[in-house]
VMD Tcl script that draws the C-alpha trace (Angstrom):
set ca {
  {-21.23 -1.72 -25.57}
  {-18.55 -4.14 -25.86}
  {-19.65 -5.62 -29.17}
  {-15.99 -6.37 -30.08}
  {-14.67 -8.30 -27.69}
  {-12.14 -10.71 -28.17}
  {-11.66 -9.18 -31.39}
  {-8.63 -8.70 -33.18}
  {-8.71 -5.95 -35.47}
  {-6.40 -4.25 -37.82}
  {-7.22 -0.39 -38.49}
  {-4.92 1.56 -41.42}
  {-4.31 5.11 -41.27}
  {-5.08 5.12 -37.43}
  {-2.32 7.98 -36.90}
  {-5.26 10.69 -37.53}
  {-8.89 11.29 -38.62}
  {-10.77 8.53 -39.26}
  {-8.94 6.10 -38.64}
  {-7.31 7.06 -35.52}
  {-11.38 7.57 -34.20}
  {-11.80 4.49 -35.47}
  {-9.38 2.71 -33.64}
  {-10.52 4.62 -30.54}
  {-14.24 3.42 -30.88}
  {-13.42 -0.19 -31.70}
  {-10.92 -0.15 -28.73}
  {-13.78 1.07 -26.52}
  {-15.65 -1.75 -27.52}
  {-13.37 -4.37 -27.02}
  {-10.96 -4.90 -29.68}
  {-7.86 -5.81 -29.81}
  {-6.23 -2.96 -32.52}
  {-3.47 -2.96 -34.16}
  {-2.78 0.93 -35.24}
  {-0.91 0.71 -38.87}
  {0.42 4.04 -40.16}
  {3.09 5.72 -42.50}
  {3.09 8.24 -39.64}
  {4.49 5.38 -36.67}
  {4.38 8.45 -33.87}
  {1.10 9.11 -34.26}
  {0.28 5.43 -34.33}
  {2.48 5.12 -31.28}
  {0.10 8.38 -29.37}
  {-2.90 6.35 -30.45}
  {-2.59 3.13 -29.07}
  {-0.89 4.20 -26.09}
  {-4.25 5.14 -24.72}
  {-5.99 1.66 -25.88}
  {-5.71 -0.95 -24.18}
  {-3.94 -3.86 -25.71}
  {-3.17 -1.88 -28.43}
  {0.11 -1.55 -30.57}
  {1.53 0.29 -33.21}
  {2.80 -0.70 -36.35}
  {4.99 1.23 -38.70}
  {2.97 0.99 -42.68}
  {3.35 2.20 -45.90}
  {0.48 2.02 -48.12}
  {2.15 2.30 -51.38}
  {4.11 -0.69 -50.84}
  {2.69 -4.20 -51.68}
  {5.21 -5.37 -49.76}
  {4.63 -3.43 -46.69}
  {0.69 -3.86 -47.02}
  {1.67 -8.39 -46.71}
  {4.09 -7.61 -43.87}
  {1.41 -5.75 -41.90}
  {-0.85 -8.92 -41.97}
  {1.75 -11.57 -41.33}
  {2.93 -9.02 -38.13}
  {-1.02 -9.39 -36.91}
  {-1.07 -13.28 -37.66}
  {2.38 -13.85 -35.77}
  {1.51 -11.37 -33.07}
  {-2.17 -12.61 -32.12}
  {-2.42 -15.72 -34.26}
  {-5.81 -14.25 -35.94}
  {-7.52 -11.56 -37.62}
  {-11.25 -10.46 -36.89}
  {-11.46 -7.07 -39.38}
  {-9.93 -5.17 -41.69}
  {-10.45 -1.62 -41.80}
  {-8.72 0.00 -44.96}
  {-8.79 3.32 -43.65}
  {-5.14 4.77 -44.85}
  {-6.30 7.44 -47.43}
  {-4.53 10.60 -49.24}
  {-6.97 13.04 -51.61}
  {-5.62 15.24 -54.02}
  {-7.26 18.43 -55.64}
  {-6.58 20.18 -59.26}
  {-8.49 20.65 -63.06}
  {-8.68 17.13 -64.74}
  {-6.64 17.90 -67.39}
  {-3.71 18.97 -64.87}
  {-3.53 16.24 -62.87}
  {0.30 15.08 -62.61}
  {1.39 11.23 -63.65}
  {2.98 10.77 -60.42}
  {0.07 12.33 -58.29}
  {-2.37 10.10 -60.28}
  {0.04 6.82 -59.55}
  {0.35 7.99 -55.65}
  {-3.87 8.30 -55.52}
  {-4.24 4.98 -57.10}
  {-1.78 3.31 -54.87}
  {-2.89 4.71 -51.63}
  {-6.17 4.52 -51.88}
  {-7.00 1.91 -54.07}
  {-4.28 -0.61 -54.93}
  {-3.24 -0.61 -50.92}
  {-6.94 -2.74 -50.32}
  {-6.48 -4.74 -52.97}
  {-2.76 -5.93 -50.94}
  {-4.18 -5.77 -47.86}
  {-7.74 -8.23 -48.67}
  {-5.36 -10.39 -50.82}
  {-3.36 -10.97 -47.57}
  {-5.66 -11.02 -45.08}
  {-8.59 -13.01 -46.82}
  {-7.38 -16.48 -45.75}
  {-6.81 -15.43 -42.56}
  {-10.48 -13.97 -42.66}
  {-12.23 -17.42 -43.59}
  {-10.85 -18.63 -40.84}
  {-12.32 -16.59 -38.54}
  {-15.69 -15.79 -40.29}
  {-14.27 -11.97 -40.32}
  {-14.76 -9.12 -42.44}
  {-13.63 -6.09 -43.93}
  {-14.77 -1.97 -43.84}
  {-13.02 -0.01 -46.53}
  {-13.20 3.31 -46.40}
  {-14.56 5.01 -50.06}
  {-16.17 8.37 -50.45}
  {-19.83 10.25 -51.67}
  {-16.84 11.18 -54.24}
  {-16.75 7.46 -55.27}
  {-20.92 7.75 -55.82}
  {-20.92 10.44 -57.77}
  {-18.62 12.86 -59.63}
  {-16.63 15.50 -57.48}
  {-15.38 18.44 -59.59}
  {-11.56 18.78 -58.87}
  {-10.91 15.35 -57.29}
  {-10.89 13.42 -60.74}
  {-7.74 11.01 -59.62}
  {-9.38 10.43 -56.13}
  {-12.52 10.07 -57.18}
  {-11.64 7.56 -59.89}
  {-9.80 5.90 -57.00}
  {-12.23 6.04 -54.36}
  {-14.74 4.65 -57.22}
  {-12.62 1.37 -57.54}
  {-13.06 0.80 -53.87}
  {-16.73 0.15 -54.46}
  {-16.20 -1.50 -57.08}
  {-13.78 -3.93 -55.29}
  {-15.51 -3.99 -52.22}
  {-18.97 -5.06 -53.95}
  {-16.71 -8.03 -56.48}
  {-15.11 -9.53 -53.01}
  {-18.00 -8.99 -50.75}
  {-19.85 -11.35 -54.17}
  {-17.41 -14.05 -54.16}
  {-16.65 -14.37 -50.10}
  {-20.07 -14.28 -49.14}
  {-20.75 -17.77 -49.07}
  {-17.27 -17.85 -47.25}
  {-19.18 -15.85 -44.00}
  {-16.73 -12.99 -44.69}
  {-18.53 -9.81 -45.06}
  {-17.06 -6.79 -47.21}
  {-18.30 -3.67 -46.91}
  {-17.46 0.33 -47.58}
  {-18.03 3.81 -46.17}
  {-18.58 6.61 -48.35}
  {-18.37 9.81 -46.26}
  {-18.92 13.20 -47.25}
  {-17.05 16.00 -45.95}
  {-15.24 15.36 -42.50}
  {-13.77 17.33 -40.53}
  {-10.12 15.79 -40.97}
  {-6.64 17.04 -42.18}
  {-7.75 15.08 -45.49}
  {-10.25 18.13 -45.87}
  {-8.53 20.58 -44.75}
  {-6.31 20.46 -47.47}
  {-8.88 21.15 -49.63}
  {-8.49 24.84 -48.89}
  {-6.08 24.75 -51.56}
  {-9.31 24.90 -53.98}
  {-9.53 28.67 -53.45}
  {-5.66 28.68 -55.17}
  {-6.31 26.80 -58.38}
  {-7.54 28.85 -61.17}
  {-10.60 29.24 -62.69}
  {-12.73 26.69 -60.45}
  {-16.18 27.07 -60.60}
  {-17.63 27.19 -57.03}
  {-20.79 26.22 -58.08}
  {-19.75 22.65 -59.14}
  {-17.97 22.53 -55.72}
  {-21.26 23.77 -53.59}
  {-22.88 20.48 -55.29}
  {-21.23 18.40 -53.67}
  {-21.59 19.81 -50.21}
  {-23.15 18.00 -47.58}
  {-27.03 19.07 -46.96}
  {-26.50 19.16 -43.02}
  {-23.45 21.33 -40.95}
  {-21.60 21.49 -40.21}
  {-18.98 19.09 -41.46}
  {-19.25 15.53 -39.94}
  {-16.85 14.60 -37.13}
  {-14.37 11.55 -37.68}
  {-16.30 9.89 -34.34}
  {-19.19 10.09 -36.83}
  {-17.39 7.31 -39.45}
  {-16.06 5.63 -36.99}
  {-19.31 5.13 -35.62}
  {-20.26 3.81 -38.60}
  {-16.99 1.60 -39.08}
  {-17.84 -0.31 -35.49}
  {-21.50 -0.68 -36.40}
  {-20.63 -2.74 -39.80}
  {-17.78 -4.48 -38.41}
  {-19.58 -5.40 -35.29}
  {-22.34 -9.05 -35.51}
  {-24.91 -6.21 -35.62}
  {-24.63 -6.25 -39.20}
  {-24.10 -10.21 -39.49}
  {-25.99 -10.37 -42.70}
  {-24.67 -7.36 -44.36}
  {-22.39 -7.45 -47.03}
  {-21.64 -5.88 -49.90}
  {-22.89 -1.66 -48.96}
  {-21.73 1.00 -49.53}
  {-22.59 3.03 -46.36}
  {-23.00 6.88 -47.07}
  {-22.40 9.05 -43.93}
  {-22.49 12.29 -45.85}
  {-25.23 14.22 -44.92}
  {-27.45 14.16 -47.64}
  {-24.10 14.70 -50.01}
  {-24.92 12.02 -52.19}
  {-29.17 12.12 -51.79}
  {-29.48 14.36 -54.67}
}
mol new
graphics top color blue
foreach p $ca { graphics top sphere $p radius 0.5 }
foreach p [lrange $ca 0 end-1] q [lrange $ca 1 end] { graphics top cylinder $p $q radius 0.2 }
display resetview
């Protein structure tokens, strides 16, 4: 398929996981990607295989360097297509133990980074008739035991994402979110630190496991993140797109 052709589109957190599948499957469709990430090597090793592709150095705590990412894509290819917020950090621990600083880092990364990077890119987005896939979680659905900071931030994407994808609609931008279950990414796999922290109840955990194995493959999101930012979902705005298994289903 080359349902992105001609496109230019800006992918976060494209170093590993999701986002570096998703840049992969957009690329392989025909977009133009710029690969943003704190990590700039791994950037580098993923859009050395895309063609057209760059890399570009991000930090999503910064405001600052969430506006400088966008004006690079504007001065670089004059346009921007889509916006896929994938840059993401979790964070594991009892509620009532959960540091100030780790709660300010959650919040930053995963939520306040969005908000920076719509803000900039939206005018550049009416232009175009573009639109935007942030990435949010099954934990932003519903309550996940031990993730209280990053579910509370994953829960403001939606949030977000449904307010903007309300007020830009009539705009032709579309907003929309992913809320995947468990992947198989390093994101997860630091969750193995669960089995340190005292006096977790397993049982809460195993509730929010996904109904199907085994885990879902970042090439599974991604899938997902080219379908919605694709014109095959030209009316669709404002989802929030589980890819979870059955995580969220009840």
């Amino acid at each position: 398929m080359n349902r992105m052709t001609g496109k230019i589109v800006l992918v976060t957190g494209a170093a590993s996981g999701i986002g570096k599948a998703s840049a992969i499957r957009l690329a392989s469709e025909g977009a133009i990607v710029v690969c943003a990430d704190r990590n700039v090597k791994g950037a580098e090793e993923t859009a050395a295989s895309l063609a057209g592709a760059t890399a570009v150095e991000f930090d999503a705590a910064s405001a600052a360097s969430c506006r400088a990412l966008v004006d690079h894509v504007i001065a670089t290819h004059g346009k921007l297509d889509v916006l896929c917020n994938i840059a993401g950090i979790g964070g594991f621990g009892h509620a009532a133990q959960v540091a100030d600083e780790e709660w300010d880092r959650l919040i930053a990364i995963n939520l306040s980074s969005i908000f920076h990077m719509t803000k900039a890119a939206l005018p550049h987005l009416e232009k175009t008739q573009g639109n935007i896939v942030n990435m949010a979680s099954a934990s932003g659905l519903v309550g996940a035991s031990y993730a209280s900071a990053y579910s509370a931030s994953k829960a403001g994407v939606v949030g977000y994402t449904r307010t903007v994808a309300l007020e830009y609609a009539a705009k032709q931008v579309r907003v929309n979110a992913i809320c995947p279950g468990g992947v198989d990414t390093p994101l997860i796999a630091g969750g193995s630190v669960m089995g340190t922290i005292e006096g977790i109840d397993f049982a809460l955990v195993a509730r929010m496991s996904p109904k199907m194995a085994p885990l879902a493959q970042p090439e599974d999101i991604a899938a997902a993140v080219a379908f919605l930012a694709s014109d095959d979902a030209k009316f669709i705005t404002g989802i929030m797109l589980p890819v979870d298994g059955g995580q969220t289903a009840g």
